[in-house]
N, C-alpha and C positions, 0 to 999 in steps of 0.2 A: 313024815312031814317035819316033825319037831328036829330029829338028827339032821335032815335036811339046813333048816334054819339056824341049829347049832355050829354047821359046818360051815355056811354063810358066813354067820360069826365071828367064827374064828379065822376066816379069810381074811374078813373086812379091818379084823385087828393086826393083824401079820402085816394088811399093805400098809397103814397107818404105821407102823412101826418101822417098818421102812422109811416112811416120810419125816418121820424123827429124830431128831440128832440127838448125840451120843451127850455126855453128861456137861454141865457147863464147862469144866477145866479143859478140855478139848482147846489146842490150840489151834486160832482159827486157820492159820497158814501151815496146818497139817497137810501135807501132800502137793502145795503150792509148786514149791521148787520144783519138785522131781515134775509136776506136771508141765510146768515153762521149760524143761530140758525134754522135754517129749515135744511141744509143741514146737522147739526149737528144729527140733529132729525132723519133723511134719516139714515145716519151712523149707530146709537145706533141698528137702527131697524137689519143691516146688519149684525154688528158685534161688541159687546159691550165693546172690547177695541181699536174700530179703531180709527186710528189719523190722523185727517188732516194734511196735506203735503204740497200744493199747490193749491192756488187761481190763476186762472185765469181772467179775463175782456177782453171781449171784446163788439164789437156791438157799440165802437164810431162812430157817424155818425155828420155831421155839425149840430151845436144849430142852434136854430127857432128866430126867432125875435119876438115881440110881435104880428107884425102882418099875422104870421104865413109864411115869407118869409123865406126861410133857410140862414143862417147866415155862408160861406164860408170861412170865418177867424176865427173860432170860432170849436171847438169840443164841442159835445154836452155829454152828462154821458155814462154811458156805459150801455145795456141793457143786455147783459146774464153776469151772476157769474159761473163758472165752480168751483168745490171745490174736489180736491182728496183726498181720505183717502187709508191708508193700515191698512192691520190690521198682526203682527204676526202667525195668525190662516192660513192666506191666502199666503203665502209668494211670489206668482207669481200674486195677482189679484188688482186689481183698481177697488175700488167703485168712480165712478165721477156722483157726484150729480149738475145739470146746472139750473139754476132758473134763471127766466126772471125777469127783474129789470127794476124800472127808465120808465117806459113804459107809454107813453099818454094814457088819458083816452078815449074813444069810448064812442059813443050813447050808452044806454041798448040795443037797439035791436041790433046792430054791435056786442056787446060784448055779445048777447045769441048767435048772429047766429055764431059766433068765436066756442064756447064753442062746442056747439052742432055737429061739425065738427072735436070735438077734441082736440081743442088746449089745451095744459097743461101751467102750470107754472112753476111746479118741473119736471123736469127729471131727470128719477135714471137707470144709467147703470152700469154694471159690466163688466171690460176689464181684459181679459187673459192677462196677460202681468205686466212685473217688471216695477216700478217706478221709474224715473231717479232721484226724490230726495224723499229719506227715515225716514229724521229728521222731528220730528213734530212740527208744529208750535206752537207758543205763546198764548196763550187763547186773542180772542180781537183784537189781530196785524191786522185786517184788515183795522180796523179804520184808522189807519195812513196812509190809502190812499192819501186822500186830503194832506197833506203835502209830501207828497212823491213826488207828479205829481206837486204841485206846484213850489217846490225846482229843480224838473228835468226842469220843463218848466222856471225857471230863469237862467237854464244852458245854453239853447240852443243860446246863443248870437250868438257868431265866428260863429255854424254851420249854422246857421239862418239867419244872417244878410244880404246877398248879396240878399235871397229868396227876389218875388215881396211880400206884407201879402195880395194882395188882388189874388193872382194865384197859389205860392206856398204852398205844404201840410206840408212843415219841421215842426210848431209849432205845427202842429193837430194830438194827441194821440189817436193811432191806435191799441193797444192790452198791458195788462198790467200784470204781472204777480209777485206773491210773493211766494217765498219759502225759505228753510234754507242754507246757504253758511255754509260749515266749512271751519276754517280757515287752516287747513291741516288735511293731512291722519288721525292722530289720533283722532282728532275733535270730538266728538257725540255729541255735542248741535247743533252747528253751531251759525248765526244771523242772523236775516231776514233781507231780501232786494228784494225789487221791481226792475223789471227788464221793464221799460217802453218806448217802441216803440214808435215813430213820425214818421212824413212823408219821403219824400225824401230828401236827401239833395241838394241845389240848386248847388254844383260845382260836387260833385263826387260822386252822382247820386245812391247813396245806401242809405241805410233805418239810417236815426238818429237814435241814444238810450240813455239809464241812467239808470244806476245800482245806486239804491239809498238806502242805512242801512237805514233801517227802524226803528232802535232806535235812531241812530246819527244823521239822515236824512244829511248825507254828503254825495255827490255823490263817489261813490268807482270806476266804469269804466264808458265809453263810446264807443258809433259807437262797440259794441260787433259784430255787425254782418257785418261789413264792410269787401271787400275781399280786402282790401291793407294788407300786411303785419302791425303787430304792430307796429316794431321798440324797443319794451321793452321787458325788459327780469327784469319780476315783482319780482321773486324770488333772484335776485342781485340786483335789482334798476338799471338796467342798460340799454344804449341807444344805440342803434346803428348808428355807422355812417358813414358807408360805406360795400362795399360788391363789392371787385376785382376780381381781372382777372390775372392768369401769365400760362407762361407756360413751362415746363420742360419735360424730356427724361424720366422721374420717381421718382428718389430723391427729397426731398423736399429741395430748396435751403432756404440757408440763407437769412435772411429778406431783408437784404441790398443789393443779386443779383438777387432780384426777377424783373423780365420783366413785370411791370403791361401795360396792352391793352385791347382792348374791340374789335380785330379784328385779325385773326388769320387767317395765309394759311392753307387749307383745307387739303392738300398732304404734307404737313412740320412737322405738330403740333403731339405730340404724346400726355399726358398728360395735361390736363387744371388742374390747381390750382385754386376755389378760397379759399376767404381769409375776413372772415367777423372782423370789427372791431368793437368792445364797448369801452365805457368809464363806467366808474361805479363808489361806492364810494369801499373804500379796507372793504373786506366782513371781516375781521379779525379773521376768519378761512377759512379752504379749502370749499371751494361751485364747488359742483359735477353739470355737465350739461350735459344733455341728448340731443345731437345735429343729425339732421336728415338734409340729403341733398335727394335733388329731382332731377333729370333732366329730362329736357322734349326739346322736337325740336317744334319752336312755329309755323312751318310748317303743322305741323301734327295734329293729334287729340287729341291730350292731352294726350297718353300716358306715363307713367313714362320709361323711359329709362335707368337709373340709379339711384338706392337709398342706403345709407350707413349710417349706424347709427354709432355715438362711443359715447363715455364718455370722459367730460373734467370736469379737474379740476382747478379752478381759487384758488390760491393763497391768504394767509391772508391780506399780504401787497399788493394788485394787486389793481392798479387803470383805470389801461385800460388793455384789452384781444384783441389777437388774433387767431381767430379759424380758423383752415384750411381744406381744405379737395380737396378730387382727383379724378381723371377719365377718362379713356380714351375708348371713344365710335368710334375706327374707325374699319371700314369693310375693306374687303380685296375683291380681284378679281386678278384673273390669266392674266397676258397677253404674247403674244413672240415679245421677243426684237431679234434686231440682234445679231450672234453672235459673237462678237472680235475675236474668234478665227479660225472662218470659212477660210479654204484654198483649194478649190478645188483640188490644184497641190498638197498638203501634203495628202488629201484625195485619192486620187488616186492611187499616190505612196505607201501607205496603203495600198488601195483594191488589191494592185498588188502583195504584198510582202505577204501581209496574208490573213489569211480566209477572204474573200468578204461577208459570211455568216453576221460575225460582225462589218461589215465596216462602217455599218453606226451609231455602236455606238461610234465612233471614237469624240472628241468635234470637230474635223476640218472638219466635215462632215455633221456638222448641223447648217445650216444658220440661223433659229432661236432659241433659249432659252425659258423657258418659265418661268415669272418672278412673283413672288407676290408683290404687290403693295400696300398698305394703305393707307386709308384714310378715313376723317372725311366729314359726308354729309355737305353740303354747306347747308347756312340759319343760323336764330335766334336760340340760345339757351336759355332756362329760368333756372336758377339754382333757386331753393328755399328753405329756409332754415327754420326749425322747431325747437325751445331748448322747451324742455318738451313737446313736442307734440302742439305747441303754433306756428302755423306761424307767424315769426317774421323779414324775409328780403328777400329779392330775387335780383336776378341780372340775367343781360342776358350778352350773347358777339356773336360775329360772325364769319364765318369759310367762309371763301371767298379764292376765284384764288387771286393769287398774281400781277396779272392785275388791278383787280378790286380795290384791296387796294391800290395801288399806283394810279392809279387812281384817287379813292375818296381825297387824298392827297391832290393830283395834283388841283381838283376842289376847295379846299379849300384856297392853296394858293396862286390861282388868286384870289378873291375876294377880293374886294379893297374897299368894303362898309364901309359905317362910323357904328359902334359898333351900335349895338339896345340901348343897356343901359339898357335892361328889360329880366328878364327868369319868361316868362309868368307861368312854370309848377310849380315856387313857388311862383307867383306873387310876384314877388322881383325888386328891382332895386336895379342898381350897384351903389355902394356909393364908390367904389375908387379899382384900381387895383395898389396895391405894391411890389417892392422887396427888398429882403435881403439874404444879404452869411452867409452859414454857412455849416459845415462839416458834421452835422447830419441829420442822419433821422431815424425816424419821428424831423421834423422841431422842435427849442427851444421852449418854452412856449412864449406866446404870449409878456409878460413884457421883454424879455429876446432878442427880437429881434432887429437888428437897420437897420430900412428901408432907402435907398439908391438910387439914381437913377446914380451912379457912380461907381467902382469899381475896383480898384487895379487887374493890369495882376498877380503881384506875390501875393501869397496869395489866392489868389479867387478860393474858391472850387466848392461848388456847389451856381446857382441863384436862389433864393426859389424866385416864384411869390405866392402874397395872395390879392384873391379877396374879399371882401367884400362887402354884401348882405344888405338891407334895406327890411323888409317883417314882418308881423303877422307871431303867429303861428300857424299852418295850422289842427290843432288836428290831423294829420296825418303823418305817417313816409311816406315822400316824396324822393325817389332818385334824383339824380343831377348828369351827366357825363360830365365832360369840356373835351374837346379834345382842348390841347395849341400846340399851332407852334410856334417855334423859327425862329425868321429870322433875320440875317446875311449880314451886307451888305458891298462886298468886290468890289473893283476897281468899284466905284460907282452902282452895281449890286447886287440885292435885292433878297435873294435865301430862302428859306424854309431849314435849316440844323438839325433839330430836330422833331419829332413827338412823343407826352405823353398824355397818356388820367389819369385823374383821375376820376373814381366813387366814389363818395360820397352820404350823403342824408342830409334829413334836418328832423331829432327828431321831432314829433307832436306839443312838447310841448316846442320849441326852436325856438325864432326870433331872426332878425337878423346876420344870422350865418355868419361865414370866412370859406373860403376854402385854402387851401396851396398845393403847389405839387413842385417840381425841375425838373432844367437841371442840367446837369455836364456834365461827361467824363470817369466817373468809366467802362463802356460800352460800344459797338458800335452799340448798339442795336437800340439805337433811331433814330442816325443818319441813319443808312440803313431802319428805316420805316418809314423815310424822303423820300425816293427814289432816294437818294446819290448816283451817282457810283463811288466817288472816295474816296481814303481813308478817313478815319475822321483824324481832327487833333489832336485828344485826349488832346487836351488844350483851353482854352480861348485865340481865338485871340484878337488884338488889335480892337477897333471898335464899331460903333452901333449895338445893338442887341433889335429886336421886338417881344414882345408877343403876339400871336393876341389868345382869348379864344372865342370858339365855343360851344352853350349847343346847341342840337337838329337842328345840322344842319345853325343857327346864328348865324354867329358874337355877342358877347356881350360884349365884354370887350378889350380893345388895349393900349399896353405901353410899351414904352422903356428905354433900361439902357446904360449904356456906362462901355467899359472894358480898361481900359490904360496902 
C-alpha cells in the first residue's frame, strides 16, 4: 500500500512537471515561427488562397525555477498557438490550425507512451462559422510578440502596484492574441495589434489588458474588458464628467431650472431627466453621436426597462456637450377615495323625485369614487449610457416615500463628526474646501474665480462651494456623488436650510480633480428638500452659513462663509 502511494506520488509530480514551464529566461516566442510555418503548411493543404487572420496564445502557466520549483511571480511561454485562416472559397468557415509550443522535454519512454496514446502536435479543425476579424495579417508579424508583452508588461504600473508580487496574478500573462484593427469602416488593411490579458487586478477585481500596435509597439487601449463604464468617447476625444438627475412634468427645462437630485418621491415624480456631461477638444466640424440609454431597477434582475436611442450632433466650435434623455416608468392601480360629493339627504330627495331605477348613478349617491393613482416603484435605478454602442457612464438615483427622504436629511444633519478628510472610492484626500459668487452656471473658469470666505448681502447671487481632491489616476472612470447641506445659523440656532446633490466622476486618466456645485435662491426647490416648512426667504440673509459635504454616506469636507 505505501509503494503503492509512493508511486501515486511520484506520478502526480511527473504530470505537474509537465504543466510547468521551463525557467523564466525562456523566450516566450520560442517555437512561435516555426509553428506559424506549419500552420501555414496546414492552410495551403485546405485551401490555396487562405489567409491568416488571427493568432491566438495561450497555456501561460507560472515559470520553473532551475531547480524545478514553480516560480509564482513569473509567467512562463505559452504552450498552444492557435492560428485562423479564411479563405474567399469558404465564406462562412474557419480553418484553425493549434500546435503545441514551448513544451518541456519527457523521458523517450514518457514521450513514446504520450504518442502511442495519441497525442498530436498539430491540430487542424474546420469551424462553420464567420470570423470576427477578416483582414489578413502581415507575413512574420508574429515575431513582434516578445516586444509586444514586454511594452504591455511595462504598462501595468498604476494597475499593478497595490498587487502583493508574491500572491497577486495582475503581472502574469494569461492569453494573448493578434489580429488586424481598422482604423474605420472603410479601412481594408487595418494594423496589427496584440490584445494581451494579465491577471486580476488588485482593486477592482477584473482581468488587466493592453492593446499593443504591433508596428508602433505603443499601447493603443487598456482594461478592454473591464465592466466600468469607460468614460471616453474615443471618436471626439472626449471625457466624461458627470451623469445627473432632474426631474420634470415632460418638457425638457432649461439648463438653469433644472432640479438636479439623486432622490426622488416615488408618487410625485413623473419624468426623470438625465443629463450626461463631456468636456472635449472643438471637433471643428459637426461629429454625429449615436447615444443609447438603458434603464434597469437594481432591485430586480437586470432587466432593461427602458431603452432609447437618438442622434446628436456636437458642434464645430463645441468644447463641452450636454446630452439628455427621458423617461417615465410609472404604473398605475385603481383605488376608491371618498366622495366630496356624497349627500345622503340630496340622494334621497333624488330617489324621491325621480326614477329610483337610476338613483344611484346620481355623484351624491356614491360614497366612494374610483381613482387612478401613479407611481414610480420604490428602489435603486441604474441608468446607462452607450455613444456608438461603447459603454461609456452610468448613474443611478432613487424613488423613495417622502418620509424616507426627509428622513435621510434629517440623519445627516445631526451629525456633528469632524470631516473624514478622505473619499476612499477615489482614494483621494481633501486638500481644501472653497467658496466663491458668482451669477453663472456652469460656474467661471477656474482663473476667473475669486474665493472668499465673506460676502456682500447686496450683490451676492449664487455661493459656488469647490472641493478639491489630492489622488492618482485611477485608469478608470470613477463616479463621485457629494450630497452638500447648507446650514444657517439664526438667533443662535443651527438649522439645515438647503439640500444639493451633485454627481460627478473622476476621468481614468485625470488626478487631482475639483468639483464645484451652488446655492442661491433662483428656486424653492432646495430649500423644501431641506425639510423646511416654512417659507423660504428667497435671499441671502445676514449671517454664518455652513457647508458640510457628504460622499457615500460621510462627512468629508466642512466650511463656512459669512454674508453681511
Amino acid at each position: 500500500m505505501v509503494r503503492f502511494i509512493g508511486a501515486l506520488l511520484v506520478a502526480i509530480v511527473a504530470a505537474l512537471v509537465v504543466f510547468i514551464w521551463m525557467s523564466p529566461g525562456i523566450h516566450a516566442d520560442q517555437g512561435l515561427a516555426a509553428a506559424a510555418a506549419q500552420a501555414r503548411g496546414e492552410a495551403k493543404k485546405w485551401q490555396t488562397n487562405a489567409a491568416l487572420v488571427q493568432i491566438e496564445l495561450t497555456g501561460f502557466g507560472f515559470a520553473s525555477r532551475p531547480s524545478g520549483i514553480p516560480d509564482m511571480t513569473h509567467a512562463g511561454p505559452p504552450r498552444l498557438a492557435m492560428f485562423s485562416f479564411i479563405s474567399p472559397s469558404i465564406p462562412r468557415g474557419i480553418l484553425r490550425v493549434s500546435v503545441r509550443i514551448n513544451e518541456p522535454p519527457l523521458p523517450a519512454a514518457q514521450q513514446q507512451a504520450r504518442n502511442a496514446m495519441g497525442y498530436k502536435t498539430v491540430m487542424v479543425d474546420v469551424l462553420p462559422s464567420a470570423p470576427s476579424s477578416k483582414l489578413p495579417l502581415p507575413a512574420n508579424v508574429e515575431s513582434t510578440f516578445p516586444q509586444a508583452l514586454a511594452r504591455a508588461s511595462e504598462d501595468l504600473g498604476k494597475d499593478c502596484a497595490r498587487g502583493d508580487p508574491k500572491m497577486s496574478s495582475c503581472t502574469l500573462v494569461q492569453t494573448a492574441a493578434l489580429h488586424m484593427y481598422p482604423r474605420d469602416q472603410a479601412d481594408t488593411v487595418g494594423r496589427p495589434a496584440w490584445t494581451i490579458r494579465f491577471g486580476q487586478h488588485p482593486r477592482f477585481r477584473d482581468t488587466v489588458s493592453r492593446v499593443v500596435d504591433a508596428t508602433s509597439m505603443n499601447v493603443v487601449a487598456r482594461n478592454i474588458d473591464s465592466r466600468s463604464p469607460t468614460g471616453i468617447i474615443p471618436g471626439l476625444g472626449a471625457r466624461v464628467t458627470a451623469v445627473r438627475f432632474f426631474v420634470s412634468s415632460g418638457t425638457l427645462p432649461p439648463a438653469a431650472e433644472r432640479k438636479y437630485d439623486d432622490l426622488f418621491f416615488y408618487n410625485a415624480a413623473r419624468f426623470i431627466h438625465w443629463e450626461m456631461q463631456v468636456v472635449h477638444p472643438a471637433p471643428g466640424q459637426p461629429r454625429q453621436l449615436t447615444v443609447t440609454d438603458m434603464w434597469a431597477h437594481m432591485r430586480g434582475l437586470g432587466e432593461i426597462l427602458h431603452r432609447d436611442t437618438r442622434t446628436v450632433t456636437v458642434e464645430p466650435h463645441w468644447t463641452q456637450s450636454w446630452v439628455t434623455g427621458s423617461a417615465n416608468l410609472m404604473g398605475s392601480k385603481t383605488v376608491q377615495n371618498s366622495n366630496p360629493l356624497y349627500d345622503p339627504t340630496e340622494c334621497g330627495r333624488r330617489r324621491r323625485e325621480f326614477n329610483p331605477i337610476f338613483g344611484n348613478d346620481y355623484a351624491v349617491c356614491q360614497q366612494t369614487v374610483p381613482v387612478e393613482i401613479y407611481f414610480w416603484s420604490t428602489g435603486v435605478y441604474e441608468v446607462k449610457l452607450l455613444v456608438d454602442q461603447r459603454l461609456v457612464a452610468s448613474g443611478t438615483f432613487s424613488m423613495r416615500d417622502k418620509n424616507d427622504v426627509y428622513g435621510e436629511v434629517a440623519a445627516r444633519a445631526r451629525d456633528r463628526s469632524a470631516p473624514s478628510g478622505t473619499i476612499p472610492a477615489l482614494e483621494a484626500r481633501v486638500a481644501s474646501l472653497r467658496f466663491f459668487e458668482s451669477g453663472d452656471v456652469p460656474p467661471p473658469a477656474t482663473s476667473q474665480r475669486r474665493y472668499a470666505s465673506s460676502f456682500p448681502q447686496a450683490g451676492t447671487r449664487n455661493v459656488f462651494w469647490q472641493i478639491d481632491l489630492k489622488h492618482e489616476a485611477a485608469d478608470r472612470w470613477l463616479p463621485v456623488t457629494f450630497e452638500a447641506l447648507l446650514f444657517f445659523t439664526e438667533a443662535g440656532r443651527e438649522r439645515v436650510i438647503q439640500r444639493k446633490v451633485l454627481q460627478a466622476a473622476a476621468p481614468g486618466d485625470w488626478s487631482n480633480t475639483s468639483y464645484a456645485d451652488w446655492f442661491g435662491w433662483s428656486n424653492d426647490y432646495y430649500w423644501d428638500r431641506a425639510g423646511s416648512t416654512t417659507p423660504s426667504p428667497r435671499r441671502w440673509l445676514p449671517g454664518t452659513y455652513r457647508v458640510d459635504l457628504h460622499v457615500d454616506g460621510t462627512k468629508v469636507a466642512s466650511g463656512s462663509f459669512e454674508v453681511r
